[in-house]
DSSP file (Angstrom, degrees, kcal/mol; ACC not computed):
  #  RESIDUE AA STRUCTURE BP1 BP2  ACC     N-H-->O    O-->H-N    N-H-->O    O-->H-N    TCO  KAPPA ALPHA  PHI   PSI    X-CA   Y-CA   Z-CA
    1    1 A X     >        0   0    0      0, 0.0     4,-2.1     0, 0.0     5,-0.3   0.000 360.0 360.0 360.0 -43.9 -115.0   -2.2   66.0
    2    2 A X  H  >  +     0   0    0      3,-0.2     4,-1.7     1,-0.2     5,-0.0   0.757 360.0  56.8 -21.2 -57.1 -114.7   -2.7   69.8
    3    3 A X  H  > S+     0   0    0      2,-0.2     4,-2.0     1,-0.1    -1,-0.2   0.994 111.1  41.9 -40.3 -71.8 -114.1   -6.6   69.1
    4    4 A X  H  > S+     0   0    0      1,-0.3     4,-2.3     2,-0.2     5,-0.2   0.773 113.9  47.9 -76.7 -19.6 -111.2   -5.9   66.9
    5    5 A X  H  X S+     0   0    0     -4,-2.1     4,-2.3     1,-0.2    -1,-0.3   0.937 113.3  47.7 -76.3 -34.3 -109.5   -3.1   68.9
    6    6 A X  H  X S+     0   0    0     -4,-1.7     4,-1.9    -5,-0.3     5,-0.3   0.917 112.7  51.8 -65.3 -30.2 -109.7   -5.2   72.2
    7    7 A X  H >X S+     0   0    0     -4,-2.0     3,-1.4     1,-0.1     4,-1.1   0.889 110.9  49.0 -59.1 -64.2 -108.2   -8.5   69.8
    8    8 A X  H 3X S+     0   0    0     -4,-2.3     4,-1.7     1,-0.3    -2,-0.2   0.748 117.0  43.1 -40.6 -42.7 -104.9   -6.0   68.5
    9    9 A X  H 3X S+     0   0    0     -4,-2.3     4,-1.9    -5,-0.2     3,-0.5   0.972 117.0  44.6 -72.1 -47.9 -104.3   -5.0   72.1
   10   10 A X  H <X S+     0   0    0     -4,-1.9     4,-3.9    -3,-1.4     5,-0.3   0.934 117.4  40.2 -15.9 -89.0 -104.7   -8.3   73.3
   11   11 A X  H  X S+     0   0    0     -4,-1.1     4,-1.8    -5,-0.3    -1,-0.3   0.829 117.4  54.9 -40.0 -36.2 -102.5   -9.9   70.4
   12   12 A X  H >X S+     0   0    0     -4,-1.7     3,-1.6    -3,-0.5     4,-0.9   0.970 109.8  49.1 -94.3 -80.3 -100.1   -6.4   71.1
   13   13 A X  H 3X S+     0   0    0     -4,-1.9     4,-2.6     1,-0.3     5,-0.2   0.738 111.6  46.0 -28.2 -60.1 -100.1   -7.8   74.9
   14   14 A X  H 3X S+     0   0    0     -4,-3.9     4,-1.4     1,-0.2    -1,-0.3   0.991 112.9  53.8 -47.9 -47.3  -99.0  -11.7   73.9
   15   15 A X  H <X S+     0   0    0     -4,-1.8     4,-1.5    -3,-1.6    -2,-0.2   0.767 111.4  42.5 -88.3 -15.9  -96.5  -10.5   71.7
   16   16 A X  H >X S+     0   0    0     -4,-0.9     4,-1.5     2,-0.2     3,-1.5   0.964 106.8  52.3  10.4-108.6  -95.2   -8.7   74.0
   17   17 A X  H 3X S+     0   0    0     -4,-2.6     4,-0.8     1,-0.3     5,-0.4   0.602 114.4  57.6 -62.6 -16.4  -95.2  -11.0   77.1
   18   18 A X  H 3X S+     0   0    0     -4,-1.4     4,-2.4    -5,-0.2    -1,-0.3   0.956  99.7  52.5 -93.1 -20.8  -93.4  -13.4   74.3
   19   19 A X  H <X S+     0   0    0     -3,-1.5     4,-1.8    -4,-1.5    -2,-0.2   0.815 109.0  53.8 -59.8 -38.2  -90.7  -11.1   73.6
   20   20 A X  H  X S+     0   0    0     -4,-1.5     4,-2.0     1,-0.2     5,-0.2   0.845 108.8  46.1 -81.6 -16.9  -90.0  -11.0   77.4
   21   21 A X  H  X S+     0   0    0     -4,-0.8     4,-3.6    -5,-0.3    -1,-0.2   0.904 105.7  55.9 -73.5 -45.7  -89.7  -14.3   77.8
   22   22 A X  H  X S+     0   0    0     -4,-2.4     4,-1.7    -5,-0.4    -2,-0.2   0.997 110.6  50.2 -50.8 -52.5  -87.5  -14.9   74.9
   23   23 A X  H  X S+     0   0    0     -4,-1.8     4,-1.3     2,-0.2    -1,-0.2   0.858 110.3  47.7 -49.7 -46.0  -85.2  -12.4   76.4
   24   24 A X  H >X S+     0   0    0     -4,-2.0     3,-1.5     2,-0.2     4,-1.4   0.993 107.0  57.9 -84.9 -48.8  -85.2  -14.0   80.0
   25   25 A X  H >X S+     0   0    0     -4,-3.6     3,-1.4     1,-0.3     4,-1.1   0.722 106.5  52.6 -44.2 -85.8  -84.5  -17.5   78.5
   26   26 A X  H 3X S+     0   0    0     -4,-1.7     4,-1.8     1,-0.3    -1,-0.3   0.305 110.9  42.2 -46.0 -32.1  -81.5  -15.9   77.0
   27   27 A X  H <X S+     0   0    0     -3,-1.5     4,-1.7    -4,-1.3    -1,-0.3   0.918 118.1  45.6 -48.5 -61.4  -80.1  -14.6   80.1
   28   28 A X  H << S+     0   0    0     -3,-1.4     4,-0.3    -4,-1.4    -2,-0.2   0.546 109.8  50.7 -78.1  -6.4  -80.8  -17.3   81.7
   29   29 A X  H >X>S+     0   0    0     -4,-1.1     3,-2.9    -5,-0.3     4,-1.1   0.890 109.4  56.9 -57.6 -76.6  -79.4  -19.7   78.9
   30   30 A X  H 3<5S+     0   0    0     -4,-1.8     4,-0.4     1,-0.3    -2,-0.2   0.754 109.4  46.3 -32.9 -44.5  -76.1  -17.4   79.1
   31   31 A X  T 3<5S+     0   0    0     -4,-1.7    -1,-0.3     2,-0.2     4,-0.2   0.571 113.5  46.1 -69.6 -20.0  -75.9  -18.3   82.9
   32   32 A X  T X>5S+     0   0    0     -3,-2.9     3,-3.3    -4,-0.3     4,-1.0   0.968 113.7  52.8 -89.5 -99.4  -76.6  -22.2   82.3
   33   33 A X  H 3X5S+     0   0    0     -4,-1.1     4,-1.3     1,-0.3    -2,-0.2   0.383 104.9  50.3 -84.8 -15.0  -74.0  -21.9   79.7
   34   34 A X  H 3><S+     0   0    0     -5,-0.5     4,-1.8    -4,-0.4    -1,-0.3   0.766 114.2  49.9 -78.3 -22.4  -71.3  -20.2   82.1
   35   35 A X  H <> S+     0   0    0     -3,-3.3     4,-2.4    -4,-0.2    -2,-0.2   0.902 108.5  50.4 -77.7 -39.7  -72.0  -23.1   84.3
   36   36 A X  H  < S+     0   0    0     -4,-1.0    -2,-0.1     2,-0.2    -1,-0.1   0.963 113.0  46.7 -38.3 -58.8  -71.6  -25.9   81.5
   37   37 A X  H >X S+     0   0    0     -4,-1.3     3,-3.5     1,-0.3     4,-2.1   0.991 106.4  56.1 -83.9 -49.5  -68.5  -24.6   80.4
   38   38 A X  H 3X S+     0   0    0     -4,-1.8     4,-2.4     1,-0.3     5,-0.3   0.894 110.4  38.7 -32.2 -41.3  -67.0  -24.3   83.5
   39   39 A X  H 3< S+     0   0    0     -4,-2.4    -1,-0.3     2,-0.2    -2,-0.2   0.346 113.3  61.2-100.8  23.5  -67.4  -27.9   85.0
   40   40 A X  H <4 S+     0   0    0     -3,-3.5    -1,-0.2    -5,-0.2    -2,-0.2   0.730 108.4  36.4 -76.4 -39.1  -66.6  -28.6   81.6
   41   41 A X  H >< S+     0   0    0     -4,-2.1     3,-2.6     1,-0.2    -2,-0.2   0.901 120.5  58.4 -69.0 -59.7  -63.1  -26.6   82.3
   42   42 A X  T 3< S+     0   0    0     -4,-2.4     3,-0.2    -5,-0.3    -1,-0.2   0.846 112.6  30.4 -33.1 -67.4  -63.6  -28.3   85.6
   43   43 A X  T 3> S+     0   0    0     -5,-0.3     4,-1.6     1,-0.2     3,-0.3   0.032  73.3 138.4 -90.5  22.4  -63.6  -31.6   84.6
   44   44 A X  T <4  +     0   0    0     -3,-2.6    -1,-0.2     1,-0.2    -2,-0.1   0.658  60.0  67.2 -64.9 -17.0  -61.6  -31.8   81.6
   45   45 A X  T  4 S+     0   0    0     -3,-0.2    -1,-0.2    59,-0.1    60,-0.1   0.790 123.8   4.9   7.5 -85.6  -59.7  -34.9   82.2
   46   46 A X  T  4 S+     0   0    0     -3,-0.3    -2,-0.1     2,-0.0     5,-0.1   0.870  90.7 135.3-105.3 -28.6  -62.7  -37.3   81.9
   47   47 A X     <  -     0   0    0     -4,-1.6     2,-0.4     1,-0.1    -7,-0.1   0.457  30.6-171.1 -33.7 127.7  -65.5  -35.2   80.9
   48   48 A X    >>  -     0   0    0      1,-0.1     3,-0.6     0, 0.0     4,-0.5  -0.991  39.4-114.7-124.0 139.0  -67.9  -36.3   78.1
   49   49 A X  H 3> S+     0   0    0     -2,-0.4     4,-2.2     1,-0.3    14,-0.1   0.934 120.9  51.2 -42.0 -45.1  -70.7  -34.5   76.2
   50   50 A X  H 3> S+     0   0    0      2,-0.3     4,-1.5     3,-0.1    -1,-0.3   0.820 105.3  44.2 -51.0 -43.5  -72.7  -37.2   77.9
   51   51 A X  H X> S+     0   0    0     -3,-0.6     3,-7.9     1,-0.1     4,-0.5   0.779 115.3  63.0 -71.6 -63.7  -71.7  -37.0   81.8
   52   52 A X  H >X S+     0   0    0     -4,-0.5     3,-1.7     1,-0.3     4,-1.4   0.523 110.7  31.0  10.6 -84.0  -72.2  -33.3   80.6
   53   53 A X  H 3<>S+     0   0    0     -4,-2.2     5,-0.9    -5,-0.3    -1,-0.3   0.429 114.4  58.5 -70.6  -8.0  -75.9  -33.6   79.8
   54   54 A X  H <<5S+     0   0    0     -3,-7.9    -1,-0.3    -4,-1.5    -2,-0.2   0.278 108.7  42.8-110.8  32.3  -76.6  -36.0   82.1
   55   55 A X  H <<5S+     0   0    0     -3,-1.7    -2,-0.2    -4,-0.5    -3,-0.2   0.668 123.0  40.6-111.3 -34.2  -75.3  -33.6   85.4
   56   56 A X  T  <5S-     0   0    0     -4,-1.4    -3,-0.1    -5,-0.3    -2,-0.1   0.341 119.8-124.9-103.3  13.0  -77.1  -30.4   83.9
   57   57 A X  T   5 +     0   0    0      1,-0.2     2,-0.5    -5,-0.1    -3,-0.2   0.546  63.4 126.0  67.2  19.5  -80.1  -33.0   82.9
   58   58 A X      < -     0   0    0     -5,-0.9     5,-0.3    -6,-0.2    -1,-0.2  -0.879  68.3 -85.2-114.3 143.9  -80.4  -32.4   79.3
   59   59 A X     >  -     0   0    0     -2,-0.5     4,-1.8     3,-0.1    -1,-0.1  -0.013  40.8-125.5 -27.2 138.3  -80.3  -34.5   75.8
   60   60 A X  T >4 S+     0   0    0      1,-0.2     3,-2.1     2,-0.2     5,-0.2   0.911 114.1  34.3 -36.1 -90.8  -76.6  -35.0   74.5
   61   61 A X  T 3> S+     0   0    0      1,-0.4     4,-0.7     2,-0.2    -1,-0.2   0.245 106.9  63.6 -83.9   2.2  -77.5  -33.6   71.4
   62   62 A X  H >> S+     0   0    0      2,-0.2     4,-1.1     3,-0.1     3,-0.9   0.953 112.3  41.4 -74.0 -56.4  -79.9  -31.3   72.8
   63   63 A X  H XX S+     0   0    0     -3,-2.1     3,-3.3    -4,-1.8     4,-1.3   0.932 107.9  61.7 -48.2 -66.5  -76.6  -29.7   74.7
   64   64 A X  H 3> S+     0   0    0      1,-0.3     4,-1.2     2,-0.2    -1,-0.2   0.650 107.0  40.7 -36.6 -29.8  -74.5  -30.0   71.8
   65   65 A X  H <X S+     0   0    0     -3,-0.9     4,-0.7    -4,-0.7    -1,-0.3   0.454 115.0  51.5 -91.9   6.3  -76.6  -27.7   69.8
   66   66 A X  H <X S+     0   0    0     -3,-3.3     4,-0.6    -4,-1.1    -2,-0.2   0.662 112.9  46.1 -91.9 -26.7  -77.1  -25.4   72.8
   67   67 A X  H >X>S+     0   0    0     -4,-1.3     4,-3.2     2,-0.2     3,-0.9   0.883 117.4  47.7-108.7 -50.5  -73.0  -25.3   73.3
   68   68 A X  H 3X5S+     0   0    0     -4,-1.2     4,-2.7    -5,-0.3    -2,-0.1   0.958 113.1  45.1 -57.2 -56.6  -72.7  -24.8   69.3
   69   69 A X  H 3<5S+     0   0    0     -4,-0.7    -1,-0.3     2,-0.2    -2,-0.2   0.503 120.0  35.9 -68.2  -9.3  -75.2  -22.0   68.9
   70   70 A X  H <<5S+     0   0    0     -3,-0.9    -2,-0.2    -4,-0.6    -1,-0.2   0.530 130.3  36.0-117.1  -0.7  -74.3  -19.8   71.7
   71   71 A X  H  <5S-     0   0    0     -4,-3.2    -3,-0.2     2,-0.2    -2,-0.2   0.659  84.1-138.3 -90.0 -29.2  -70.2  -20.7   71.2
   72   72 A X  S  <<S+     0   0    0     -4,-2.7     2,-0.3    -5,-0.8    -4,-0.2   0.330  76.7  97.3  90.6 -22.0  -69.9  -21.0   67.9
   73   73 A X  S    S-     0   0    0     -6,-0.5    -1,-0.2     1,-0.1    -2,-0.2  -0.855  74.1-114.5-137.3 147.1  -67.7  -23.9   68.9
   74   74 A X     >  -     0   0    0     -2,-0.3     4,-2.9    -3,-0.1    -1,-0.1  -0.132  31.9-115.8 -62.5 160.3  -68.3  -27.9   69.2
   75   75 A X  H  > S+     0   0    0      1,-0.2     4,-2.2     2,-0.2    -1,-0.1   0.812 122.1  48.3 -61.2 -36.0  -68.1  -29.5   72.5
   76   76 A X  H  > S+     0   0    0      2,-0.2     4,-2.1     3,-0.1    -1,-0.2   0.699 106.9  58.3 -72.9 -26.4  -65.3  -31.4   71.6
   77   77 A X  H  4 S+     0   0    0      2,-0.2    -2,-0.2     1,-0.2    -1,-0.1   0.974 109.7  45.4 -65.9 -52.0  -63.7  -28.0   70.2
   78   78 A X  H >X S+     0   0    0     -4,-2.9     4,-3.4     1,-0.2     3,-0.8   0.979 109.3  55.9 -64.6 -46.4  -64.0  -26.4   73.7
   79   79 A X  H 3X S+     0   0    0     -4,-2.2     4,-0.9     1,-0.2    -2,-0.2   0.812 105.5  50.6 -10.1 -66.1  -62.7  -29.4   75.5
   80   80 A X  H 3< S+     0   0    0     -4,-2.1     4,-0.2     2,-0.2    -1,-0.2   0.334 104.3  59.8 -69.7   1.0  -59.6  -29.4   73.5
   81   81 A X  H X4 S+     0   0    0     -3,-0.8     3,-1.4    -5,-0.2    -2,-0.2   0.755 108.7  45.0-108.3 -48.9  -59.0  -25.9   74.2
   82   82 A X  H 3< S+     0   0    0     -4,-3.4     4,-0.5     1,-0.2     3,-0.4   0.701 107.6  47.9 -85.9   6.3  -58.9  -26.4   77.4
   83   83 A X  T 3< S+     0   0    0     -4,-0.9     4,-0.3     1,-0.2    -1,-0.2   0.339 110.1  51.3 -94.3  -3.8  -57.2  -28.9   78.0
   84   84 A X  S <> S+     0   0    0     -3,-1.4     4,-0.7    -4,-0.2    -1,-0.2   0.074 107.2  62.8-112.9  25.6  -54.2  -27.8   75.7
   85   85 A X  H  > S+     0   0    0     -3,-0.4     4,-0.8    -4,-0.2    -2,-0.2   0.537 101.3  44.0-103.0 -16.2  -54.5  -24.8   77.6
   86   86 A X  H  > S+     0   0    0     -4,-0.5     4,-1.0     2,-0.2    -2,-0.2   0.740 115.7  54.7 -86.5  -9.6  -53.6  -26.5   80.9
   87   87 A X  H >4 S+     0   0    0     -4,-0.3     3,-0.8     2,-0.2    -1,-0.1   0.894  99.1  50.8 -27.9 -73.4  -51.1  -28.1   78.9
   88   88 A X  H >< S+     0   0    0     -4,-0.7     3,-0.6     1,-0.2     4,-0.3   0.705 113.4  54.3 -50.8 -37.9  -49.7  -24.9   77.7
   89   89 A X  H 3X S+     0   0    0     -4,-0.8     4,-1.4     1,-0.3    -2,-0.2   0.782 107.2  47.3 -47.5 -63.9  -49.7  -24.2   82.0
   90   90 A X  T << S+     0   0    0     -4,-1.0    -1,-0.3    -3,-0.8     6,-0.2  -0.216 115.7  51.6-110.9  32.4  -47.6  -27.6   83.1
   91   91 A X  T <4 S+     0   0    0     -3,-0.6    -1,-0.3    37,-0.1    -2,-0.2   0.271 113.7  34.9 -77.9 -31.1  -45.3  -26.6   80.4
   92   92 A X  T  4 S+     0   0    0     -4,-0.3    -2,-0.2    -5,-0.1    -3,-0.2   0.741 131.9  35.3-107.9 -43.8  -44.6  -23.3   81.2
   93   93 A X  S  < S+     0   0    0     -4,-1.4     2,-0.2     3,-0.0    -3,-0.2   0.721 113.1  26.5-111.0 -40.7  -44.9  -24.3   85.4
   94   94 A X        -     0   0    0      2,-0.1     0, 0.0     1,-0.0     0, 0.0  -0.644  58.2-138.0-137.4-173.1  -43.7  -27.4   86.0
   95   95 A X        +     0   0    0     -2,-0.2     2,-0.5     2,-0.0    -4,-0.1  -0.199  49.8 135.4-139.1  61.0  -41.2  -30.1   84.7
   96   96 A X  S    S-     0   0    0     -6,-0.2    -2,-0.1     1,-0.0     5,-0.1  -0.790  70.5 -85.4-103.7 160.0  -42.9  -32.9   85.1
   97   97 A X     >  -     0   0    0     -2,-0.5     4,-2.3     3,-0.2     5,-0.1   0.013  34.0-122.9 -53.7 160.4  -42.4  -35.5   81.3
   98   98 A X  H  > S+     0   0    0      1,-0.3     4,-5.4     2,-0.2     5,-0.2   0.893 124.9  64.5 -56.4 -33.4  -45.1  -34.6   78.1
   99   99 A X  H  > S+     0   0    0      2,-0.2     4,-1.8     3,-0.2    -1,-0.3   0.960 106.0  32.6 -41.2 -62.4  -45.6  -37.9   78.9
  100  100 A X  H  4 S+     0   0    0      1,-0.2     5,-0.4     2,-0.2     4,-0.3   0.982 119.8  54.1 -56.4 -85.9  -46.9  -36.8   82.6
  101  101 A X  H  < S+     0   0    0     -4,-2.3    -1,-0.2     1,-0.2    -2,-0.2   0.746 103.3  51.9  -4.9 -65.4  -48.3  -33.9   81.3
  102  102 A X  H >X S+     0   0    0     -4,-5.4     3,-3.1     2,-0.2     4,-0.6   0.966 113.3  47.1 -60.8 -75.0  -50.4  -35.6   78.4
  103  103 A X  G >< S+     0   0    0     -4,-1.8     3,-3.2     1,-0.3     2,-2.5   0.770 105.9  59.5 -26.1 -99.0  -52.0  -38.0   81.1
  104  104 A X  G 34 S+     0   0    0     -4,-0.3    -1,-0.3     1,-0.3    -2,-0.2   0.303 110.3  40.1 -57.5   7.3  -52.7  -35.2   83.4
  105  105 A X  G <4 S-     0   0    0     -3,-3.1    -1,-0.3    -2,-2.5    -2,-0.2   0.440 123.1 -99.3-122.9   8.8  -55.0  -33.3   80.8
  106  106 A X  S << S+     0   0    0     -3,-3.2     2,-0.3    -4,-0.6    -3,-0.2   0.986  79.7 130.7  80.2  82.3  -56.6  -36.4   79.6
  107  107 A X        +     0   0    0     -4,-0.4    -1,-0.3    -5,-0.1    -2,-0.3  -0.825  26.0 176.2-138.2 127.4  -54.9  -37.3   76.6
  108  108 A X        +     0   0    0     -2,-0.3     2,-0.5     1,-0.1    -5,-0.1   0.471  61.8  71.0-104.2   8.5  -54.0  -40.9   76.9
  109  109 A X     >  -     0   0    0      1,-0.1     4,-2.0    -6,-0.1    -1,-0.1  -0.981  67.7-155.1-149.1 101.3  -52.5  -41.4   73.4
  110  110 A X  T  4 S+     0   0    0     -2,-0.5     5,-0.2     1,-0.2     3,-0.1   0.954  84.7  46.5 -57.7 -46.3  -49.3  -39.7   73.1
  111  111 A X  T >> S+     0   0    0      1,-0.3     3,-1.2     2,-0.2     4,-0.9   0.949 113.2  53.5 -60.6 -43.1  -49.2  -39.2   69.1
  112  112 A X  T 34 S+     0   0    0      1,-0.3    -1,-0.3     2,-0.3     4,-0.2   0.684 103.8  45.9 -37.5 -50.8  -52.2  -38.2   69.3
  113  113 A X  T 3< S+     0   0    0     -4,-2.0    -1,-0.3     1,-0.2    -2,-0.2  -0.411 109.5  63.2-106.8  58.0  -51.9  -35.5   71.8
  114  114 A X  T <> S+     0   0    0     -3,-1.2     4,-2.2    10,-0.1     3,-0.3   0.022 105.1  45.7-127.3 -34.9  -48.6  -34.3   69.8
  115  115 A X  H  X S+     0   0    0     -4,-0.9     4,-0.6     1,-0.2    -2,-0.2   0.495 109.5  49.5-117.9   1.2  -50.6  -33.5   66.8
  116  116 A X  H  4 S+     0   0    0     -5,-0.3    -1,-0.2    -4,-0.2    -3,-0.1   0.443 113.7  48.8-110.2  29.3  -53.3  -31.7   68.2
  117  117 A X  H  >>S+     0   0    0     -3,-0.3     4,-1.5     3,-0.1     5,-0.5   0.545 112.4  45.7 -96.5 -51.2  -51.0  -29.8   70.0
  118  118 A X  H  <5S+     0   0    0     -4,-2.2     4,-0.2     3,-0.2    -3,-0.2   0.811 110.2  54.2 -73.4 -14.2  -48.9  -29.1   66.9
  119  119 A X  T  <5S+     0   0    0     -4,-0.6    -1,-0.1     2,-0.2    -3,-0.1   0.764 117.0  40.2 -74.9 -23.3  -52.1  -28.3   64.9
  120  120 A X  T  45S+     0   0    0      3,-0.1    -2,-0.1    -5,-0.1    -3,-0.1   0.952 129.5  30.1 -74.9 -77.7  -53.0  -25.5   67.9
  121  121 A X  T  <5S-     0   0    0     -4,-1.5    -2,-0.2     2,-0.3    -3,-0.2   0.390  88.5-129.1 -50.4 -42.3  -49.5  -24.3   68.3
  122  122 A X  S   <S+     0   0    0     -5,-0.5     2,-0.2     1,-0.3    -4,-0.2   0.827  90.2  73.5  78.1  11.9  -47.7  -24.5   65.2
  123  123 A X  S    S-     0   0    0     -6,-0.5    -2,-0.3    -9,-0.1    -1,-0.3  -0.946  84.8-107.4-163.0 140.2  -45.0  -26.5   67.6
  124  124 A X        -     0   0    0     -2,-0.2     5,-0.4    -3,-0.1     3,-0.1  -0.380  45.8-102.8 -70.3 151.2  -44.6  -30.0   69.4
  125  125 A X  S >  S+     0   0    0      1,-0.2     3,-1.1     2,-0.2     4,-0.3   0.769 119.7  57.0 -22.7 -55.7  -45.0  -29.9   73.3
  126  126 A X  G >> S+     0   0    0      1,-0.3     4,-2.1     2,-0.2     3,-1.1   0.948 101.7  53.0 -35.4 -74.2  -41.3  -30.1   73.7
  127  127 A X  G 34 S+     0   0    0      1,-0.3     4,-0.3     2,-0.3    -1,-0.3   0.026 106.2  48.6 -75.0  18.7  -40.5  -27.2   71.7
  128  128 A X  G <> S+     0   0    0     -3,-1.1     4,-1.7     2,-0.1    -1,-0.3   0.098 109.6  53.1-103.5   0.1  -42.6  -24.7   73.4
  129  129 A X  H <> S+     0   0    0     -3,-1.1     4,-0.8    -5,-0.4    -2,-0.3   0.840 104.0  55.4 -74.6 -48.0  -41.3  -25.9   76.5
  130  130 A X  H  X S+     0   0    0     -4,-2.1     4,-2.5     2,-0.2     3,-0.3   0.965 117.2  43.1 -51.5 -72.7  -37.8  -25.2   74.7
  131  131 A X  H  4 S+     0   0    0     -4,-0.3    -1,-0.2     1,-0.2    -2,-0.2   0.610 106.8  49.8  35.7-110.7  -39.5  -21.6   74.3
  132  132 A X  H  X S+     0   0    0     -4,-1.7     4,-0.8     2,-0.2    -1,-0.2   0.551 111.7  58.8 -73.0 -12.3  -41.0  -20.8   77.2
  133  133 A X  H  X S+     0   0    0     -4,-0.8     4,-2.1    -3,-0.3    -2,-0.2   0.996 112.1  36.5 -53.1 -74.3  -37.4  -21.8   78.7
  134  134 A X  H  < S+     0   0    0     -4,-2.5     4,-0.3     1,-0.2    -1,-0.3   0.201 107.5  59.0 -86.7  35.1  -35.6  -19.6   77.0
  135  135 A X  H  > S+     0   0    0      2,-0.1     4,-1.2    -3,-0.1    -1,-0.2   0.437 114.2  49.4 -95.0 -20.8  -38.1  -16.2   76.9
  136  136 A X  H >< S+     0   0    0     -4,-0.8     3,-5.5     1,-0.2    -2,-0.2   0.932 109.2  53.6 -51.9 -75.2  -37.6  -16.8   81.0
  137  137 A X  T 3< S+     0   0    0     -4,-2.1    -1,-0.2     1,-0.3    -2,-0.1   0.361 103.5  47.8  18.3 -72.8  -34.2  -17.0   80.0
  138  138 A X  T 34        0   0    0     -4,-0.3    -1,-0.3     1,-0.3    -2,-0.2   0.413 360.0 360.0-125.8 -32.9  -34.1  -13.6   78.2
  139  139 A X    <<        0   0    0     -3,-5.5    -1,-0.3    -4,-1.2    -2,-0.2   0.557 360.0 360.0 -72.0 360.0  -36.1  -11.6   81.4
């Protein structure tokens, strides 16, 4: 009877010690994962899920399912967010051409970065420039 109460504490002790571990990986995932997306944000220009895994030393596809499971969202999905969010920025800030603009968030393909802009936005670059023009306008 001795035996079996000393395994169950034992076994009550592992399971334990596994639960706290699970718990600090996850913290310390969540902190690795503030760092990701930042020099993702950081690097949005050229940035690939590859230089990406190979600065924070992990498998592409190992990150990609790390970035998906604690975002909800693809690599490429965050990428694109920010980068039509500095968009939204040097629209709003500056007047230099979409043309300029588009280059200076890493989209090298104009049509291209026109329809994932209208697909965000529900409006071409231009015409939220048009917009943000007049809601200045209107203060």
């Amino acid at each position: 009877a001795e035996n079996y109460l000393a395994l169950f504490f034992l076994e009550l002790a592992r399971s334990r010690q596994n639960r706290l571990d699970q718990e600090n990986f996850g913290l310390m995932g969540n902190n690795q994962l503030s760092e990701i997306l930042a020099y993702i944000n950081q690097h949005k220009q050229d940035v690939t899920l590859s230089s990406v895994a190979k600065h924070f030393h992990y498998h592409p596809k190992y990150l990609s399912a790390l970035i998906k499971k604690h975002t909800n969202k693809s690599f490429s999905d965050i990428l694109q967010g920010a980068r039509l969010q500095e968009t939204c920025n040097y629209l709003k800030n500056t007047t230099y051409s979409i043309d300029e603009i588009a280059h200076l968030t890493g989209y090298y393909d104009r049509s291209y970065f026109n329809r994932m802009f209208k697909k965000n936005f529900g409006m071409t670059p231009g015409e939220y420039r048009k917009q943000m023009e007049s809601d200045k306008n209107r203060e």
